[in-house]
C-alpha positions as CSV (number, residue, x, y, z in Angstrom):
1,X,49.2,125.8,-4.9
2,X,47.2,124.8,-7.9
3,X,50.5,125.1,-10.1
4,X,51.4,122.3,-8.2
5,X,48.1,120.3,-7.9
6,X,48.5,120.6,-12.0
7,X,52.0,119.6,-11.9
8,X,51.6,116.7,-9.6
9,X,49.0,115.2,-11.5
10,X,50.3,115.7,-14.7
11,X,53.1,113.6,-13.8
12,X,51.2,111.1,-12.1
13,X,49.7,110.6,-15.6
14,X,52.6,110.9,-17.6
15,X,54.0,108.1,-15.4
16,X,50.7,105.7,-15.5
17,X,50.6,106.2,-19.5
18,X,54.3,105.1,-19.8
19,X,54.5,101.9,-17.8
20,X,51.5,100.8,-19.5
21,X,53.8,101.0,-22.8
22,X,56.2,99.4,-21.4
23,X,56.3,95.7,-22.6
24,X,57.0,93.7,-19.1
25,X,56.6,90.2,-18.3
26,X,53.7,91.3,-16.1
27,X,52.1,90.5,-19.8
28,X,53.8,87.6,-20.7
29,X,52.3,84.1,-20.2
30,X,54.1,81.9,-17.6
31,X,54.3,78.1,-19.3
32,X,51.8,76.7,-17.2
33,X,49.3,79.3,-17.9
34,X,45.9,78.1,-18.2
35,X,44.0,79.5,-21.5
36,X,40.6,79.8,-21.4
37,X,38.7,77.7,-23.8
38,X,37.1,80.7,-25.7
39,X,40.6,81.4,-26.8
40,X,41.4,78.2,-28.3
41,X,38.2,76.8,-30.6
42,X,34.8,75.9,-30.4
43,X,34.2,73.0,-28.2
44,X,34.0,70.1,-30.5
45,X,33.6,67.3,-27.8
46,X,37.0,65.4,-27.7
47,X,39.6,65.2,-24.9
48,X,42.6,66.6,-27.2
49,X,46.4,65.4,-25.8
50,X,49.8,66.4,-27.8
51,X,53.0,64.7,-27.4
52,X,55.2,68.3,-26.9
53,X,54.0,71.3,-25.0
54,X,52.6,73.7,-26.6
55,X,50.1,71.3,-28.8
56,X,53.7,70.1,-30.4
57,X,54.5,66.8,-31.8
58,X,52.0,63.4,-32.1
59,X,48.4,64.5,-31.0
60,X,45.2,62.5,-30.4
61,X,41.7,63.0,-29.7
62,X,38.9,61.1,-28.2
63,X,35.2,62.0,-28.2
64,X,34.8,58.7,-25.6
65,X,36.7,57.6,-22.5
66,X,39.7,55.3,-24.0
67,X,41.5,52.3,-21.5
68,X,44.9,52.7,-22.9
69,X,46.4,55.8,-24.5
70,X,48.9,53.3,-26.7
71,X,45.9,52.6,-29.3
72,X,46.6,56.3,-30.3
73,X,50.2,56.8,-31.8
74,X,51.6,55.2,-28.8
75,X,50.6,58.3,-26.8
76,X,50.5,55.9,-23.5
77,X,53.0,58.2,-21.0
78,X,53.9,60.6,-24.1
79,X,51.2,63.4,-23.1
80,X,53.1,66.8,-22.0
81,X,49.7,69.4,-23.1
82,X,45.9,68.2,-22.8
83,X,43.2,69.8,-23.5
84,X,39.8,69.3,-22.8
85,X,37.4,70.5,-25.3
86,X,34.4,68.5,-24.3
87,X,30.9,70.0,-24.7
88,X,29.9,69.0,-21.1
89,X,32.1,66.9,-19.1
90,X,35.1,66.7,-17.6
91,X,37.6,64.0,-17.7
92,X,39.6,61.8,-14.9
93,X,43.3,61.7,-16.3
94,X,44.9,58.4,-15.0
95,X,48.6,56.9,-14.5
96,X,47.6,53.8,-15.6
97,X,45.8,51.7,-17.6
98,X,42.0,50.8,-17.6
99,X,41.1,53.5,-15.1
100,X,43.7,52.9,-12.5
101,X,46.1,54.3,-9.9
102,X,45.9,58.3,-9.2
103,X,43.9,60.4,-11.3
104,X,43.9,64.1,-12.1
105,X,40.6,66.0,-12.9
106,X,40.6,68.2,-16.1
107,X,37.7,70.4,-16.2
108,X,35.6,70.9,-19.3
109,X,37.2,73.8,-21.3
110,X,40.8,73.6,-19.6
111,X,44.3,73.6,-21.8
112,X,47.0,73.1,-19.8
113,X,49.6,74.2,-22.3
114,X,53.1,72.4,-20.3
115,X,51.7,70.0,-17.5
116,X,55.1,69.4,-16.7
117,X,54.5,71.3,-13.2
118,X,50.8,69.7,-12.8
119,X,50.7,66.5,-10.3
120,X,48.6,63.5,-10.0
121,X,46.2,64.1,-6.5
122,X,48.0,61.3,-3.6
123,X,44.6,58.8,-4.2
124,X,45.8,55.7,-6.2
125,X,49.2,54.0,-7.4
126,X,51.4,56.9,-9.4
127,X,50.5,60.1,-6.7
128,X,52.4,62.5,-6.6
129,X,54.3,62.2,-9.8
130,X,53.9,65.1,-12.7
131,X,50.9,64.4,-15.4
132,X,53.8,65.1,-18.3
133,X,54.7,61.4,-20.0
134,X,52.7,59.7,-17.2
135,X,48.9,59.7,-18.7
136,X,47.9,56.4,-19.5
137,X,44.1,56.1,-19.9
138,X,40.8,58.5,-19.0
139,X,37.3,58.4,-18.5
140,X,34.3,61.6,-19.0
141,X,32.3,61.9,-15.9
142,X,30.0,64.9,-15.1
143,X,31.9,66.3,-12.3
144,X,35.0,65.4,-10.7
């Protein structure tokens, strides 16, 4: 009998110890994955938007809440990865100009690496539709 209690859990260990090995997908980052800001950079205040996922392509970055997202490399509806690195606010993301139509709240610290599968709330002109190449203007404000 305690051959076999030895045996049993042997095995069992053997068998935990290998599929932690095992490189799976259980480790792999699915592209909307969310990092946490500690991973990224000190905060250094500025809403941070790249034209390509990823932090690819044009990028921008505004300490202060801008009206039109064109004044910065034409990034008006260009926007597919944000990130905001603000020290203590977060920021309305809106589908249009000057604060209008639906907007999406990005919490202080958030990268959203690919918001291609990220959707503006249904509360203003543009719900419903993805955040990706539809971001036209923002605005810090201490909770949303």
């Amino acid at each position: 009998m305690r051959n076999k209690l030895i045996t049993a859990l042997a095995t069992t260990g053997f068998i935990a110890v290998a599929l932690t090995a095992l490189p799976g997908t259980a480790q792999a980052n699915p592209e909307w994955y969310v990092s946490p800001a500690s991973q990224i950079q000190a905060a250094d205040g500025n809403l941070h938007a790249w034209e390509h996922q990823k932090k690819g392509g044009k990028h921008c970055a505004w300490p202060n809440e801008v009206d039109n997202w064109d004044s910065c490399n034409g990034m008006r509806n260009e926007a597919s990865s944000v990130f905001n690195n603000g020290r203590t606010h977060d920021v309305w993301l809106y589908y249009g100009p000057n604060q209008t139509g639906a907007h999406f709240c990005l919490n202080k610290g958030v990268y959203l690496e690919n918001i291609v599968h990220h959707y503006f709330p249904h509360n203003g002109a543009g719900g419903g539709e993805s955040l990706n190449d539809n971001i036209a203007s923002h605005k810090w404000v201490a909770n949303c």
